[in-house]
C-alpha positions as CSV (number, residue, x, y, z in Angstrom):
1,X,-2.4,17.1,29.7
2,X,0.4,16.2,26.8
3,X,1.2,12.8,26.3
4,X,3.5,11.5,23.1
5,X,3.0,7.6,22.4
6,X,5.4,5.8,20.2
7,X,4.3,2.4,18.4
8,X,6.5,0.8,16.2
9,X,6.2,-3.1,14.3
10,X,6.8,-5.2,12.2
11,X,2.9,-5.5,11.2
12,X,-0.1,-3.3,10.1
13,X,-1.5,-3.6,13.5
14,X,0.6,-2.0,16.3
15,X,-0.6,-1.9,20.1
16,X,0.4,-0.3,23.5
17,X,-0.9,-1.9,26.6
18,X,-0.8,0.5,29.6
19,X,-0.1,-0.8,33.0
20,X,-1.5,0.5,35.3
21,X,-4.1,2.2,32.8
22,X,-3.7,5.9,31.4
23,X,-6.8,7.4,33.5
24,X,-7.8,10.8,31.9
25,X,-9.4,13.9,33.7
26,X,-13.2,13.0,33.3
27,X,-13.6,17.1,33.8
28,X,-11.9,17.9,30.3
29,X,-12.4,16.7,26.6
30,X,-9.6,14.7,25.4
31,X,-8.1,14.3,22.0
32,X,-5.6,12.1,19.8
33,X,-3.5,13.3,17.0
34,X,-1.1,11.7,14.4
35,X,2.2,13.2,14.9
36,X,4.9,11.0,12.5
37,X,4.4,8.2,10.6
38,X,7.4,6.4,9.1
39,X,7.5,3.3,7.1
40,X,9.2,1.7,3.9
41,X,7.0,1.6,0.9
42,X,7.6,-2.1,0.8
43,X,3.4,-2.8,-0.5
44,X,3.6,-5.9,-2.5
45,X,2.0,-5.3,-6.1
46,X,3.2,-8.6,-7.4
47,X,1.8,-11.5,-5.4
48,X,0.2,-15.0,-6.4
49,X,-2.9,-13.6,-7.9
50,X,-0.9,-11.8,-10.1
51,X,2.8,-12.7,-10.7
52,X,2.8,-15.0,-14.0
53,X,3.9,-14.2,-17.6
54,X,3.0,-16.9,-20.0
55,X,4.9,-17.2,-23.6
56,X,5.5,-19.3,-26.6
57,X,3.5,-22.1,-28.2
58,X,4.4,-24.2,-25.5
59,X,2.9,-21.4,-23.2
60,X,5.6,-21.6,-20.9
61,X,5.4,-19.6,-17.8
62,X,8.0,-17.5,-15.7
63,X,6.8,-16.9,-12.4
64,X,7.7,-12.9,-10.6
65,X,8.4,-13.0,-7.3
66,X,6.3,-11.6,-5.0
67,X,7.4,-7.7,-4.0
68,X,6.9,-4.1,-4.7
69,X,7.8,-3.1,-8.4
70,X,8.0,-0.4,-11.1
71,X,7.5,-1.1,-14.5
72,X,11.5,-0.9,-15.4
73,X,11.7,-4.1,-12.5
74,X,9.0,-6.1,-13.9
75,X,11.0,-5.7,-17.6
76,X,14.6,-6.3,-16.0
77,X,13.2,-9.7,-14.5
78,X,11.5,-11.0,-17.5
79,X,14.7,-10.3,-19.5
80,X,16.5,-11.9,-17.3
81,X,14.8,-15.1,-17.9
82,X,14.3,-14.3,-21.9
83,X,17.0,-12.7,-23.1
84,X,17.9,-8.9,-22.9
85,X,17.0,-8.7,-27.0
86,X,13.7,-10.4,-26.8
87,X,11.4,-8.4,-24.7
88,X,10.3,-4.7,-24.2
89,X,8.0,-3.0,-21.6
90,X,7.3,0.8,-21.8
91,X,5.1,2.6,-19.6
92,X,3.1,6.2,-21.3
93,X,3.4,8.5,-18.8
94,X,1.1,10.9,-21.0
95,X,-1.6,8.1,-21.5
96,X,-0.5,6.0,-18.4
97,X,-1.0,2.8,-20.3
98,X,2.3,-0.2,-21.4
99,X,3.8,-0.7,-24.9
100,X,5.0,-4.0,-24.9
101,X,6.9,-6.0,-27.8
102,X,8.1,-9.8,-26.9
103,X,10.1,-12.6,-29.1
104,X,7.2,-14.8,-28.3
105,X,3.7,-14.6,-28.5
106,X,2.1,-13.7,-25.0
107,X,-0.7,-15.0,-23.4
108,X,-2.5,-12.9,-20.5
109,X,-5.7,-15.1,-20.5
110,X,-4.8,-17.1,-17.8
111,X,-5.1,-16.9,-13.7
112,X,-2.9,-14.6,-12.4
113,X,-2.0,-12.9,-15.2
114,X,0.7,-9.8,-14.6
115,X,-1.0,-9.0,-17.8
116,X,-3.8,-6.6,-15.8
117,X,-1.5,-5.2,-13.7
118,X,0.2,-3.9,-16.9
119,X,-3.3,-2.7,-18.5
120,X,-4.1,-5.8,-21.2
121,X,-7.1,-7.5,-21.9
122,X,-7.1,-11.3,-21.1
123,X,-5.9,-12.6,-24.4
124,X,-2.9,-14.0,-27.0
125,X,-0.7,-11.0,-28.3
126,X,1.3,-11.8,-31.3
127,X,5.3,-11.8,-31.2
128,X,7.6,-9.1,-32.4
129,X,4.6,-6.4,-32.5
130,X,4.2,-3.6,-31.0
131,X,1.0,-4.0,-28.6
132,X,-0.6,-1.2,-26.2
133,X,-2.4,-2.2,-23.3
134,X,-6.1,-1.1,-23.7
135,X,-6.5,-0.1,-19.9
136,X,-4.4,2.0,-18.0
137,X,-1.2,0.7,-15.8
138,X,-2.7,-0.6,-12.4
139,X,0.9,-0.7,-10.2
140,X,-0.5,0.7,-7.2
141,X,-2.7,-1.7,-5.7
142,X,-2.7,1.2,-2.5
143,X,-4.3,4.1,-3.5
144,X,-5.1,5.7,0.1
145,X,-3.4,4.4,3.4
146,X,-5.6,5.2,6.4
147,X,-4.2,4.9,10.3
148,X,-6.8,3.9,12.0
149,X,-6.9,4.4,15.9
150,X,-9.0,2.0,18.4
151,X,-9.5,5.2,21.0
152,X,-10.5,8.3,18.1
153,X,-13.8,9.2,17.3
154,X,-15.6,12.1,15.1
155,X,-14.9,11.0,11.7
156,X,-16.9,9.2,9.5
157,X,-16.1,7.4,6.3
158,X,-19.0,6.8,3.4
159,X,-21.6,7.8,6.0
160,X,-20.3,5.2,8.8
161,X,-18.3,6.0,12.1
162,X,-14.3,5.2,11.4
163,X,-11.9,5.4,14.3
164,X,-9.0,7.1,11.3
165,X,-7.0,9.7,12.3
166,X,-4.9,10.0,9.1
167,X,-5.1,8.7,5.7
168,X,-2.5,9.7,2.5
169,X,-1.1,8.4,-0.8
170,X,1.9,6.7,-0.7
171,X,4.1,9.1,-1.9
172,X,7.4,7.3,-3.0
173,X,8.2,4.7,-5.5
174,X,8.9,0.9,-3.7
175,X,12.0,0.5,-1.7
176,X,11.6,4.4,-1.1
177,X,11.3,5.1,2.8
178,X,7.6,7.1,3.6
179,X,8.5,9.8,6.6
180,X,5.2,12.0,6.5
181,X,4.3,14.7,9.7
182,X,1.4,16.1,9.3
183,X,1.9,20.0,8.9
184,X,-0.9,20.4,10.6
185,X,-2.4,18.3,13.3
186,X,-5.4,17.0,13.1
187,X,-6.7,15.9,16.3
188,X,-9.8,13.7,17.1
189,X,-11.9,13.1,20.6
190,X,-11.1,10.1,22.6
191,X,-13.9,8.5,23.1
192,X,-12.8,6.5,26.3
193,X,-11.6,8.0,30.3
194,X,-9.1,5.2,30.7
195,X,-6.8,4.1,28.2
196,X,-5.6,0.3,28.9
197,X,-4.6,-0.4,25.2
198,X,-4.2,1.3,22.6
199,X,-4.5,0.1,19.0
200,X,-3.1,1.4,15.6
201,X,-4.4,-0.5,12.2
202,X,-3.2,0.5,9.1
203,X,-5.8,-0.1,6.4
204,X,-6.0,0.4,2.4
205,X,-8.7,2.6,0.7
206,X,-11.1,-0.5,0.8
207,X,-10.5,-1.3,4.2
208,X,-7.6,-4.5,3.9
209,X,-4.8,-4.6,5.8
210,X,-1.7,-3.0,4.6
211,X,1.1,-5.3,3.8
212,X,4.3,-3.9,4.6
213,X,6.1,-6.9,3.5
214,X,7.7,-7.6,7.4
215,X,9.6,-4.1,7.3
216,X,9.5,-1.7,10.6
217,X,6.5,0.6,10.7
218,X,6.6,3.3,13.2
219,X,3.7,6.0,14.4
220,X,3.6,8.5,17.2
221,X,0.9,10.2,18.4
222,X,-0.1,13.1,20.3
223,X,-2.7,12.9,23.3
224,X,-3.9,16.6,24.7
225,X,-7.0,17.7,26.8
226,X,-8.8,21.2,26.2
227,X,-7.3,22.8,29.6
């Protein structure tokens, strides 16, 4: 038996219902592999937890809309609202942490601070000097992406059965389209001898749903027996 299944969405949870069901020969072992996955890396790491930037005595607050950015964005945008000459983000790429230098004093200890997000402490930084964050840059929020399959079985994840059949780092900057095909397959039993749905959840490192921010996810998959 060789059967390719294609699921494609708009969500982190895709499904296939099969009618009439997908009956598989009880007399043979059968297995599910991962054979493209496709997506934009569209991963919000600026959302309402942590998308404001608060300045001045009068601690006035500019607000980042929620999306996928680098550091050069985040900078581009808060120029935009304080003047081209007033502030300065820099990321180390040696020592991974931000240099940051604003007009106006900045104050990160508030709720949802971008300040932790760029690696400071929760606290008032002084204007026109030169501060380094104390803690490294924390722009990826999605460290692992794993593609979890309702009928796969055989792997295990911190000691616990997992149905994943895939998991990688995302592998582009945001806005940068994710194409990945496993060189090599790797293919897990099915743990069921009649397949009337089939499920595909995409899931971070700590097991949260993956937000692809409403852009088209596609995954196809392989389905052999052993004879």
């Amino acid at each position: 038996m060789s059967e390719t299944i294609l699921l494609s969405g708009r969500s982190n949870v895709l499904e296939n219902v099969f009618s009439p069901p997908l009956v598989l020969d009880p007399g043979k072992t059968h297995y599910v592999g991962l054979v493209e996955f496709v997506a934009y890396n569209a991963i919000p790491n600026v959302d309402h937890t942590n998308q404001k930037f608060r300045y001045g005595a009068d601690k006035e607050e500019i607000v980042i809309p929620r999306g996928a950015y680098e550091i050069t964005a985040i900078e581009e945008y808060l120029k935009e609202k304080l003047g081209a000459d007033n502030l300065t983000l820099k990321a180390n790429n040696n020592t991974l942490k931000c240099s940051l230098k604003c007009a106006y004093e900045v104050d990160f200890n508030n709720e949802a601070s971008i300040g932790r997000l760029l690696g400071f402490e929760k606290k008032v930084y002084e204007a026109n000097t030169w501060h380094e964050s104390a803690l490294p840059i924390d722009i990826f929020t999605v460290n692992t992406i794993r593609v979890e399959c309702n009928i796969a079985t055989g792997c295990y994840m911190n000691g616990s059965i997992a149905h994943t059949i895939f998991a990688f780092s995302p592998n582009v900057p945001p806005g940068y389209k994710m194409a990945l095909s496993p060189r090599t397959i790797i293919y897990n039993r099915i743990n069921t001898s009649t397949i009337d749905r089939l499920s595909i959840s995409i899931v971070d490192q700590d097991d949260k749903p993956v937000d692809f921010g409403g852009e088209v996810v596609t995954v196809r998959l392989h389905i052999k027996s052993d004879g």
